[in-house]
PQR file with spaces between the fields and no chain letter, atoms N, CA, C, O and H, PARSE charges and radii, in Angstrom:
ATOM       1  N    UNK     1      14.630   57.378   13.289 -0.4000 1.5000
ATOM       2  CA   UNK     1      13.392   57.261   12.569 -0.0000 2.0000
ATOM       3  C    UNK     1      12.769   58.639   12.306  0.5500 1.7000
ATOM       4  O    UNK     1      12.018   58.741   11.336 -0.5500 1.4000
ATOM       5  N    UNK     2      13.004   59.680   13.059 -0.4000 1.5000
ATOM       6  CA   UNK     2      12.801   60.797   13.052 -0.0000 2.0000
ATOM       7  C    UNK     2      13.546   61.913   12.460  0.5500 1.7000
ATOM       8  O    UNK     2      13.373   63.101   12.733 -0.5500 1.4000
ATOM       9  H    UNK     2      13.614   59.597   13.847  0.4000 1.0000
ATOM      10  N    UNK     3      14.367   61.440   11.648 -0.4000 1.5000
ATOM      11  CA   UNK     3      15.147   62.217   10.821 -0.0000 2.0000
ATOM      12  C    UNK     3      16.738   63.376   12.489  0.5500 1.7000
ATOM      13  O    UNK     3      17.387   64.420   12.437 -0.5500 1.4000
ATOM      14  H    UNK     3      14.507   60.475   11.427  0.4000 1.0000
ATOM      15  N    UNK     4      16.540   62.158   13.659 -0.4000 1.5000
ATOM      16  CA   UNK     4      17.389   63.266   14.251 -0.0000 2.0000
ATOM      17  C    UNK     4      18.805   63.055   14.053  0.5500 1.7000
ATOM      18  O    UNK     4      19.638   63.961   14.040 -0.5500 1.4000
ATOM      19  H    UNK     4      16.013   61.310   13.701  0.4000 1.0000
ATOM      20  N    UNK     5      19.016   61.975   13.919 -0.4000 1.5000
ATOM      21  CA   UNK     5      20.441   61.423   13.833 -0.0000 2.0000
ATOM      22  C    UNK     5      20.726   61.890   12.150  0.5500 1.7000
ATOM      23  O    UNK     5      19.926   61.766   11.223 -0.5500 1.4000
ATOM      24  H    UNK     5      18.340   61.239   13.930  0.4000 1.0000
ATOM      25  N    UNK     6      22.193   62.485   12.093 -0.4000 1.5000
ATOM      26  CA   UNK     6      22.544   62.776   10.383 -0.0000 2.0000
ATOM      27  C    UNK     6      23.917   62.015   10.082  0.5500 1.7000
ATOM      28  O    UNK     6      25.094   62.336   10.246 -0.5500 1.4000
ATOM      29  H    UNK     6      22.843   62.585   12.846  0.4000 1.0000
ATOM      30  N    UNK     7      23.373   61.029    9.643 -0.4000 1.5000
ATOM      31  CA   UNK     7      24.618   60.061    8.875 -0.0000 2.0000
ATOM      32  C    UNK     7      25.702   60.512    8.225  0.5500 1.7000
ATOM      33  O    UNK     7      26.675   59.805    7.963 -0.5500 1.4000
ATOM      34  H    UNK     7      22.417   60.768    9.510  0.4000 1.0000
ATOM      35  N    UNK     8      25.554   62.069    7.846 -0.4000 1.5000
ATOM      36  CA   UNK     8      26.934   62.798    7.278 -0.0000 2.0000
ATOM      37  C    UNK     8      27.562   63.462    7.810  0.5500 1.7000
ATOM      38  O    UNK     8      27.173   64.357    8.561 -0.5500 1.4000
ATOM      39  H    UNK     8      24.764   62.644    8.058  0.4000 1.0000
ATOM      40  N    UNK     9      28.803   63.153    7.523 -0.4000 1.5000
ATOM      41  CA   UNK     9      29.927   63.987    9.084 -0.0000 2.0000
ATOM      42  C    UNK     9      30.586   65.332    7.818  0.5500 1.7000
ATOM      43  O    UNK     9      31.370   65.070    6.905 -0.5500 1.4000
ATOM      44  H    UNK     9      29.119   62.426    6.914  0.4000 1.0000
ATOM      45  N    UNK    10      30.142   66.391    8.044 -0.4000 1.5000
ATOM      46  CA   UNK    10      31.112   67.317    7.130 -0.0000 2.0000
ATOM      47  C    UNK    10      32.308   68.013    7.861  0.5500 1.7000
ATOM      48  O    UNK    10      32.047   68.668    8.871 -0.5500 1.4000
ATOM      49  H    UNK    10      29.505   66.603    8.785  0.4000 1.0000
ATOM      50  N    UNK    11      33.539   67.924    7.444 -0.4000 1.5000
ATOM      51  CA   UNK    11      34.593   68.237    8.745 -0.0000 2.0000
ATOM      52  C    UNK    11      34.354   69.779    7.953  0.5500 1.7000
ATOM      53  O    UNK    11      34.541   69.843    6.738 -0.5500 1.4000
ATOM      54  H    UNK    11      33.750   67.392    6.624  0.4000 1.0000
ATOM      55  N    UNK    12      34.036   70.693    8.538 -0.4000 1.5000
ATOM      56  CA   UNK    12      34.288   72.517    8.445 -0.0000 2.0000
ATOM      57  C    UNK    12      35.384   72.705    8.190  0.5500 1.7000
ATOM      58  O    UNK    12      35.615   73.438    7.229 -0.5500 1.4000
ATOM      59  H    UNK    12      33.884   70.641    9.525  0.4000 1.0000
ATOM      60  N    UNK    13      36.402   72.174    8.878 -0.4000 1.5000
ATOM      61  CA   UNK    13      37.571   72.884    9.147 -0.0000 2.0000
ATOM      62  C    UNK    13      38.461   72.653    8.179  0.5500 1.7000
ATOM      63  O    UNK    13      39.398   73.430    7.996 -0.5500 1.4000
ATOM      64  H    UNK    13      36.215   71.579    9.660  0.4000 1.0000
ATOM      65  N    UNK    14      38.228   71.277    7.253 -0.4000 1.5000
ATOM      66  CA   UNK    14      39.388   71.025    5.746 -0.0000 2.0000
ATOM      67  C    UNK    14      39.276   72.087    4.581  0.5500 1.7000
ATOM      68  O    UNK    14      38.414   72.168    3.706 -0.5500 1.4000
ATOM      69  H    UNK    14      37.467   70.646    7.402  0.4000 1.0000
ATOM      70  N    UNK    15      40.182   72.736    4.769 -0.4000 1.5000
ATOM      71  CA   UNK    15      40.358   73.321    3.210 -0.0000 2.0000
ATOM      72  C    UNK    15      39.234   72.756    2.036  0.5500 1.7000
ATOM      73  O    UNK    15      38.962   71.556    1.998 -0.5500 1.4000
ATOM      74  H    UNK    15      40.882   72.670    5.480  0.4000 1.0000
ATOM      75  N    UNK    16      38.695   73.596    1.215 -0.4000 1.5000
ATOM      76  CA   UNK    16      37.921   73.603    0.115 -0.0000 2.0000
ATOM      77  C    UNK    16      38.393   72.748   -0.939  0.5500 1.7000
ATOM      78  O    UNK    16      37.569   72.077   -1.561 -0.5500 1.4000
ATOM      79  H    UNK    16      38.916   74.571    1.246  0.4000 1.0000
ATOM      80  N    UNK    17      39.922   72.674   -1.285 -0.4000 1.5000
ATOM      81  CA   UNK    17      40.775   72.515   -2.586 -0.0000 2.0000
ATOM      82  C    UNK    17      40.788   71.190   -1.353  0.5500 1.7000
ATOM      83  O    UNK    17      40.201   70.410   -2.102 -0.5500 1.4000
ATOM      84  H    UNK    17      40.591   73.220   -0.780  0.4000 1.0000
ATOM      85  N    UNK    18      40.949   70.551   -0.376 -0.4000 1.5000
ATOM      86  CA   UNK    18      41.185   69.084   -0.326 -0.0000 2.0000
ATOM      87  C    UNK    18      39.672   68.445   -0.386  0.5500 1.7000
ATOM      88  O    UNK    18      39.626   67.383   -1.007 -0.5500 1.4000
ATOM      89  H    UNK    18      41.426   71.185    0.233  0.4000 1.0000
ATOM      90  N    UNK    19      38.601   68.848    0.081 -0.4000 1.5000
ATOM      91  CA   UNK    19      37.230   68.727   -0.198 -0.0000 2.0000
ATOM      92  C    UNK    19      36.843   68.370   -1.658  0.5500 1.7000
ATOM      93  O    UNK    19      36.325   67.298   -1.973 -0.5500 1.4000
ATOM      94  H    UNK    19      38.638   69.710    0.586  0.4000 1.0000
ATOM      95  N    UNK    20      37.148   69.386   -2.526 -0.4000 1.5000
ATOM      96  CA   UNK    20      36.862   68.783   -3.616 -0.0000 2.0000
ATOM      97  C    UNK    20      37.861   68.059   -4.151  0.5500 1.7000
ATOM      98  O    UNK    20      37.502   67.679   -5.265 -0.5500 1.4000
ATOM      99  H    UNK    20      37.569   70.256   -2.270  0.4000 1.0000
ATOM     100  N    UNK    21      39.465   67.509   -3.758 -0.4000 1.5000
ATOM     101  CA   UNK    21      40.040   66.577   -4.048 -0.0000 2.0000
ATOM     102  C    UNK    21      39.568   65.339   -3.814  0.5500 1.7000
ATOM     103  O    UNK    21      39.902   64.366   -4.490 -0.5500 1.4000
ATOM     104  H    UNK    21      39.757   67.818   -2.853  0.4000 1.0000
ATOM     105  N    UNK    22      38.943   65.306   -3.059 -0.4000 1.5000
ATOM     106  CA   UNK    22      37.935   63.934   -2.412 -0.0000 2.0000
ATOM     107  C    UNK    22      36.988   63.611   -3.049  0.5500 1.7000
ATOM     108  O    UNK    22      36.626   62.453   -3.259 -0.5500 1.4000
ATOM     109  H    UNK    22      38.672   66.097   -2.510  0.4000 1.0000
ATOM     110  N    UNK    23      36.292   64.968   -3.569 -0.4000 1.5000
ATOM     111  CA   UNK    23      35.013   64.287   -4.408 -0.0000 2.0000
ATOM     112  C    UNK    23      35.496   64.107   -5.374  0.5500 1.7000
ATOM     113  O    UNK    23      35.333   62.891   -5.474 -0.5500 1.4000
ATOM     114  H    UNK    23      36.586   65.908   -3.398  0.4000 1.0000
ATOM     115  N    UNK    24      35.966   64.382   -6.165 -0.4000 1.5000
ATOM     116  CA   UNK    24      36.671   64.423   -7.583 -0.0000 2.0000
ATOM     117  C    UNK    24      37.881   62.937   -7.353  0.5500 1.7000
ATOM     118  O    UNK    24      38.543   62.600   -8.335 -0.5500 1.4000
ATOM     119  H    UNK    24      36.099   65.370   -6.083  0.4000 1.0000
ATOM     120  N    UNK    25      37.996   62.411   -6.437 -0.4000 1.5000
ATOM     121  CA   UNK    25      38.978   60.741   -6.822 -0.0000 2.0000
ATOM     122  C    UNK    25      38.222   60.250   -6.137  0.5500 1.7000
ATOM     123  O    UNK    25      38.910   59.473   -5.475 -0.5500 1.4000
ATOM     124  H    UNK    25      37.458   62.684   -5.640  0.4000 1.0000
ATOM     125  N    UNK    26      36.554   60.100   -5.604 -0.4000 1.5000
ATOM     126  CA   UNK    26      35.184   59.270   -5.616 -0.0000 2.0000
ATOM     127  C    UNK    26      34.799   59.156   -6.413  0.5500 1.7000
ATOM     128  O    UNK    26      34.922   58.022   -6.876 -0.5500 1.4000
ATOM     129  H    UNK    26      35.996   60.731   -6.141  0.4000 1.0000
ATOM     130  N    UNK    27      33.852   60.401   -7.439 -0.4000 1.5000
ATOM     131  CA   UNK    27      33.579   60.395   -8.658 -0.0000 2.0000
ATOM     132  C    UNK    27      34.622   59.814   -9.527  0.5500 1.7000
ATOM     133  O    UNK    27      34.174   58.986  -10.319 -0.5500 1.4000
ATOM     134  H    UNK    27      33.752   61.322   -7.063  0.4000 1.0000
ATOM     135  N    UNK    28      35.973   60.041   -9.595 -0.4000 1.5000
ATOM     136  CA   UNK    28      36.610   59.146  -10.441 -0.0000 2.0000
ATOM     137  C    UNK    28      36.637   57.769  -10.123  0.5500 1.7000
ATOM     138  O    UNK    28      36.829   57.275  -11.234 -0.5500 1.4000
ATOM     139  H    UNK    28      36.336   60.714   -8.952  0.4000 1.0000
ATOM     140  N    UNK    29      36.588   57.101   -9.551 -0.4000 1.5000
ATOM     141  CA   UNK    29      36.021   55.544   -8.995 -0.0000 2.0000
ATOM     142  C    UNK    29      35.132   54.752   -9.621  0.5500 1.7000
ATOM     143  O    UNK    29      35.024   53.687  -10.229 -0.5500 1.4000
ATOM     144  H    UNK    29      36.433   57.502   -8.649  0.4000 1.0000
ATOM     145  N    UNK    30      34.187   56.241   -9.005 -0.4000 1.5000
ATOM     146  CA   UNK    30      33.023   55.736   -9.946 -0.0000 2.0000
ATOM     147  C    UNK    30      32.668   55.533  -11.271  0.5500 1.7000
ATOM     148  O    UNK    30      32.094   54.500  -11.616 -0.5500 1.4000
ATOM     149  H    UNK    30      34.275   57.106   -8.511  0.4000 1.0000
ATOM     150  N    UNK    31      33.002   56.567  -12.176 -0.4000 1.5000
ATOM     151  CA   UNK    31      33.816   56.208  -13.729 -0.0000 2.0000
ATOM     152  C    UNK    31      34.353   55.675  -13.903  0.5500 1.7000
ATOM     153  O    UNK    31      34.156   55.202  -15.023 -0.5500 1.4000
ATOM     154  H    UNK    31      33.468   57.406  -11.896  0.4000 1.0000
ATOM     155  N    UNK    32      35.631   55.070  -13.141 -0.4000 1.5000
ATOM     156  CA   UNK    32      36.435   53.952  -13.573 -0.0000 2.0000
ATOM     157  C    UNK    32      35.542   52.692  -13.373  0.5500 1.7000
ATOM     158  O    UNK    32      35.737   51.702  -14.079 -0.5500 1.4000
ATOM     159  H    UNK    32      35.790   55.454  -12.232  0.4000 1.0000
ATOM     160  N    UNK    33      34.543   52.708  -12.402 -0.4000 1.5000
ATOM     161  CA   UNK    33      34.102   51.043  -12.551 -0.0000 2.0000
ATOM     162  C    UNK    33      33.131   50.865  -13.287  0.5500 1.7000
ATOM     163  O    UNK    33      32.772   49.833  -13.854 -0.5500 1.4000
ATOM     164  H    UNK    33      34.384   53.512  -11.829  0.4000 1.0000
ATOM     165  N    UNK    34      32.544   52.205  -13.291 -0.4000 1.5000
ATOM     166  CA   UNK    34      31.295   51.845  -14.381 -0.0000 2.0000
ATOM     167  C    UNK    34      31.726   51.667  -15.889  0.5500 1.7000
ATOM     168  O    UNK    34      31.174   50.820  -16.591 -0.5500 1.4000
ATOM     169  H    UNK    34      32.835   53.044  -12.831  0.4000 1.0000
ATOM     170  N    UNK    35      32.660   52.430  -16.339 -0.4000 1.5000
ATOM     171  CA   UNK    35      33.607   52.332  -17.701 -0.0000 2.0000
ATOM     172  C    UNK    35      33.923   50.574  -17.977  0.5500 1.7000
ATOM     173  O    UNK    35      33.683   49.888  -18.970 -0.5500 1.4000
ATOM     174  H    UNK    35      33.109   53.119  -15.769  0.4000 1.0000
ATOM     175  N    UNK    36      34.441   50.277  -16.896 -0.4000 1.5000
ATOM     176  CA   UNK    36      35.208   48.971  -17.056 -0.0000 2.0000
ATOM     177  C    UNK    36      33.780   47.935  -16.954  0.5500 1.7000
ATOM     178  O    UNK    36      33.663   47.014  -17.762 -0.5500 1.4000
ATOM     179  H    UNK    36      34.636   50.835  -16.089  0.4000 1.0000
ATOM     180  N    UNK    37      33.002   48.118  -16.169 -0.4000 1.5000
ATOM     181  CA   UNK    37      32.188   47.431  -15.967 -0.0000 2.0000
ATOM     182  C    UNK    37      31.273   47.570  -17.428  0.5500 1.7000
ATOM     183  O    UNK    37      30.833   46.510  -17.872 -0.5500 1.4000
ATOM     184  H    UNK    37      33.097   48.866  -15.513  0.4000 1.0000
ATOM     185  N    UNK    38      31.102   48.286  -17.858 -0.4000 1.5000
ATOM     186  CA   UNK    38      30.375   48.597  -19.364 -0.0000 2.0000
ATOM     187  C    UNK    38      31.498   47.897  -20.379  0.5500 1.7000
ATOM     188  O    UNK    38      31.098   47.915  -21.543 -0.5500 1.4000
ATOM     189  H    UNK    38      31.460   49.148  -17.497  0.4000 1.0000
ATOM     190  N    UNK    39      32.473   47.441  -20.253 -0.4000 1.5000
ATOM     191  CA   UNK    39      33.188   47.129  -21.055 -0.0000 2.0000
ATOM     192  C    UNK    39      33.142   45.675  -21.059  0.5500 1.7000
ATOM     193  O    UNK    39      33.201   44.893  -22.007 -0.5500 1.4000
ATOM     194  H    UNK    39      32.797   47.426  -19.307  0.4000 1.0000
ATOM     195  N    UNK    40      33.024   45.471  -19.815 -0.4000 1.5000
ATOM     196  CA   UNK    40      33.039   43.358  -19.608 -0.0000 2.0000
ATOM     197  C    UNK    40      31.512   43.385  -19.668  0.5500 1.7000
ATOM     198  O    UNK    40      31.284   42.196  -19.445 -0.5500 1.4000
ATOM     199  H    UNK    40      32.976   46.107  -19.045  0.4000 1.0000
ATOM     200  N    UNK    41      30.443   43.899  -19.807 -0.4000 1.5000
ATOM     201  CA   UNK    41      28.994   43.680  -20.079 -0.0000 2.0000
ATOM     202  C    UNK    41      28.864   43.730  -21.288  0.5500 1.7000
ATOM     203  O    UNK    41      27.994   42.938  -21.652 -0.5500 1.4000
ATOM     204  H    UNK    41      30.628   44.865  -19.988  0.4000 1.0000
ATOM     205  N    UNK    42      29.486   44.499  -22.413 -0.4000 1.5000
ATOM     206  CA   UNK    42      29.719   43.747  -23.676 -0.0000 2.0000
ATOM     207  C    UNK    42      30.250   42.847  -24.496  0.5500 1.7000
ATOM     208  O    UNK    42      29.726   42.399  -25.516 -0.5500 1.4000
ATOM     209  H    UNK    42      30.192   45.142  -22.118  0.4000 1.0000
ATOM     210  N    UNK    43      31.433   42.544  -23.992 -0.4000 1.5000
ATOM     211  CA   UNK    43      31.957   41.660  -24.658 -0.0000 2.0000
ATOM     212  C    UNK    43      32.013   40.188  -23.695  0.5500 1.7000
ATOM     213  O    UNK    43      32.944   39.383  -23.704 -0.5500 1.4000
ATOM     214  H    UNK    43      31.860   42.907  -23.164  0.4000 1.0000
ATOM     215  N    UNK    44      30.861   40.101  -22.950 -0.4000 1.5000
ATOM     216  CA   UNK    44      30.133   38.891  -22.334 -0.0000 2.0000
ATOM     217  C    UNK    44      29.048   38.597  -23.229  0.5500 1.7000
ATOM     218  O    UNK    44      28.875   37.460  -23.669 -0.5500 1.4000
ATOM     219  H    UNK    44      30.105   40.755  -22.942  0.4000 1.0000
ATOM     220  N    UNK    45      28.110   39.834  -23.596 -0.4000 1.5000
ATOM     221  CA   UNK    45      27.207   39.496  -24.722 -0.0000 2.0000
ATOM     222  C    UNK    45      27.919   39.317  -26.141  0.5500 1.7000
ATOM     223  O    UNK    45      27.250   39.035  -27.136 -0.5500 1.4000
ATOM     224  H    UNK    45      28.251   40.758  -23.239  0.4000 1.0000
């Protein structure tokens, strides 16, 4: 409640280039469902 506990674990020790391999095929996820999902929200209407 006090802001002591931090819900994000950052490992230090992984390489940079696998770090942003991770964010970069999350963010792609996320484009893929929102893409697809924008696609069946139109042609439902």
């Amino acid at each position: 409640m006090l802001l002591k506990n931090q819900f994000v674990f950052f490992n230090f020790e992984e390489p940079l280039i696998l770090f942003l391999i991770d964010y970069a095929a999350v963010m792609g996820v996320f484009i893929f469902v929102g893409y697809y999902l924008s696609k069946v929200i139109r042609t439902v209407k």
